[in-house]
N, C-alpha and C positions, 0 to 999 in steps of 0.2 A: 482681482477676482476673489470673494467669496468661496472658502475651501468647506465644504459638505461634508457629512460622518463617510457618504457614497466614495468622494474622492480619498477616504484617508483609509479605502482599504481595497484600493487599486492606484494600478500605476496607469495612466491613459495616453495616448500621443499626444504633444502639443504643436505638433507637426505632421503633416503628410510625408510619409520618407518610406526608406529602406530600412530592414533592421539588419544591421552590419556584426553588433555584437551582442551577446547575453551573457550579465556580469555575475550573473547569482545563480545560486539554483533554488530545487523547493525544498522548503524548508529550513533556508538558511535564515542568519537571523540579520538584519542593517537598521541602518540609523537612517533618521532624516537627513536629505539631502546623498545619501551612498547613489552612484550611479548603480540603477540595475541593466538597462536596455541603453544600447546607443543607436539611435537613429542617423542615417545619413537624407540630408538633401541638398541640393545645388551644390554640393561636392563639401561639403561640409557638416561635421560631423556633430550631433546633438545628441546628450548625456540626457536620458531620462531617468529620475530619482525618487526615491521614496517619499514620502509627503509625511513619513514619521515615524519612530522607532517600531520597527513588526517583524513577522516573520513571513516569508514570501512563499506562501501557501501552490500556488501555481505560475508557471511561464507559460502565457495562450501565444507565443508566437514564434518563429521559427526564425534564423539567421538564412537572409536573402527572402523574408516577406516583405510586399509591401504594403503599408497601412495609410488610413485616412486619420487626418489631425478627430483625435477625442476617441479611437479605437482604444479599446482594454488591451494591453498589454502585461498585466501581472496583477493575479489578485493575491492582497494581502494580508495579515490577521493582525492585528493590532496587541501592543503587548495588555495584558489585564492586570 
């Protein structure tokens, strides 16, 4: 999959799940690849990650929502 300037300044579900945990807050800073959001489905637990070194401008979602795979979960600022 082709990653878009759109993808690299959010974090989106690649999953239908639960969100079980939220690993950042705003305004922290991570690297590609840091888990921010872990999703849970069919009892198994999925690390969603930053798509590139930024800082995580906002968390749109709550521990015990549930989401549809491609929902925004964290938008992020890219470093400059």
């Amino acid at each position: 999959m082709k990653t878009t300037q759109m993808d690299m300044n959010a974090v989106r579900a690649n999953i239908s799940g639960r969100v079980t945990e939220i690993c950042v807050s705003p305004y922290q800073q991570v690297k590609k690849g840091d888990t921010v959001i872990v999703l849970e489905a069919l009892k198994m637990r999925i690390p969603q990650v930053a798509p590139c070194d930024c800082i995580v401008e906002q968390i749109l979602v709550h521990v015990d929502d549930t989401v549809q795979e491609g929902a925004l979960l964290a938008a992020l600022q890219q470093y400059r």
